[in-house]
C-alpha positions in Angstrom: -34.9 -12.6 -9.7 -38.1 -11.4 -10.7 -39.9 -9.2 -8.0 -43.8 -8.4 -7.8 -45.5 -5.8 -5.6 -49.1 -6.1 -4.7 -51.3 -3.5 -2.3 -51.8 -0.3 -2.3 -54.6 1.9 -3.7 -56.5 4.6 -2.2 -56.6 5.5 1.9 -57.4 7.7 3.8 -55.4 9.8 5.8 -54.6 7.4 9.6 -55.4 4.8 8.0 -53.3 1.5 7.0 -52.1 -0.5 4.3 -50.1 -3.5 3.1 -47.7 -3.7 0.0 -46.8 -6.9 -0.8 -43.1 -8.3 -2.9 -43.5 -11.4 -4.6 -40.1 -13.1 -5.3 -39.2 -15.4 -7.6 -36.7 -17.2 -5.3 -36.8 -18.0 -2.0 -36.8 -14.9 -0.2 -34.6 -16.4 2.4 -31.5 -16.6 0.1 -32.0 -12.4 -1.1 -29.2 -11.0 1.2 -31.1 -7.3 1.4 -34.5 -6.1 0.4 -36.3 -2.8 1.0 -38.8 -0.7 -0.5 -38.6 3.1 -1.6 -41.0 5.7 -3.1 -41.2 8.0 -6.1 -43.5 10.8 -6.8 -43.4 12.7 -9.9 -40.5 15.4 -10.4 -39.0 13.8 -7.4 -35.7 11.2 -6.9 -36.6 7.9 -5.6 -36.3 7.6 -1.9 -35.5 4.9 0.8 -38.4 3.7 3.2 -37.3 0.5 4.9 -34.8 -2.2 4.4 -35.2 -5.6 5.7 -32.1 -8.1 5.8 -31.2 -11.8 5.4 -29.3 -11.9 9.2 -33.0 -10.2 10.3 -32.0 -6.7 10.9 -34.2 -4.0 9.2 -34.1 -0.2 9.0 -36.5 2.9 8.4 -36.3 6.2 6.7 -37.1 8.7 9.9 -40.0 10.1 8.0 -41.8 6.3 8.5 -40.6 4.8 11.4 -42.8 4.0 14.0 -45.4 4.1 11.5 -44.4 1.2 9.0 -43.5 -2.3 9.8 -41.3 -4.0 7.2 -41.3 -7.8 7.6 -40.2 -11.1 5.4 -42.7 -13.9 5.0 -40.9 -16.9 4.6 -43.7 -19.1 3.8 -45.0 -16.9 0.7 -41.3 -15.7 -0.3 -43.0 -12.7 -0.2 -41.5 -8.9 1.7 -44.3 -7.0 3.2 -44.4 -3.5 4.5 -47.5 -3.0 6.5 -48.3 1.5 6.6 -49.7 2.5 9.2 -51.1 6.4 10.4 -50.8 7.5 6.8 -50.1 10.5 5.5 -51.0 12.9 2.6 -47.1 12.9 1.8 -46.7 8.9 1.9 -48.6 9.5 -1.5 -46.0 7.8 -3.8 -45.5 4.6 -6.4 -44.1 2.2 -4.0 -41.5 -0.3 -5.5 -39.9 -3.0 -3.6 -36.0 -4.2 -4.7 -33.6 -6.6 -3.6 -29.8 -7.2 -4.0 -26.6 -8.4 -2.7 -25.3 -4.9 -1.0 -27.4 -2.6 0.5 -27.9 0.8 -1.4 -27.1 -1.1 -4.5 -30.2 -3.0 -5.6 -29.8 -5.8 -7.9 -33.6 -6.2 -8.5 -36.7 -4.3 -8.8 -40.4 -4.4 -8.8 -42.7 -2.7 -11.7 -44.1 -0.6 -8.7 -47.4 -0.2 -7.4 -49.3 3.0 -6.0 -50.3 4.5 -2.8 -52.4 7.6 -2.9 -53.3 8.6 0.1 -56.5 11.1 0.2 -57.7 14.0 2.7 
């Protein structure tokens, strides 16, 4: 499975954007997705899982803020930011697997910098 992320860029601080996870299969048949964040010096972290049976879950530090959803159309996972913050600054890559914590999958990575 070949995974794709899109988005990101350069915001400001409270404001919004989209990442975007192009699969190579239909999304609907990848049992667990989710999406974490690096930053240099730093171990990669967990921000949001979304899951086949339609269940998702957030790192504390994002909920309320992000929305993690599965387009089924565009076999694509999206994580819409909202209220952004100077720490969500971070390469953003996007994974996908069989059981959760253990991805099978992941995206190149794409970056969010987020500016005061």
């Amino acid at each position: 499975v070949q995974l794709v992320e899109s988005g990101g860029g350069l915001v400001q601080a409270g404001g919004s954007v989209r990442l975007s996870c192009a699969t190579s299969e239909s999304i609907v048949r990848i049992v667990t997705m989710a999406w974490y964040r690096q930053t240099p010096g730093k171990e990669r972290e967990f921000v949001a899982r979304s899951n086949r049976d339609g269940s998702v879950e957030y790192a504390e530090s994002v909920a309320g803020r992000f929305y993690i959803y599965r387009d089924k159309a565009r076999d694509t996972l999206n994580l819409e930011m909202n209220n952004l913050k100077l720490e969500d600054t971070a390469t953003y890559y996007c994974s996908g697997g069989v059981l959760i914590n253990m991805p099978d999958y992941w995206g190149q990575g794409t970056q969010v910098t987020v500016s005061s």
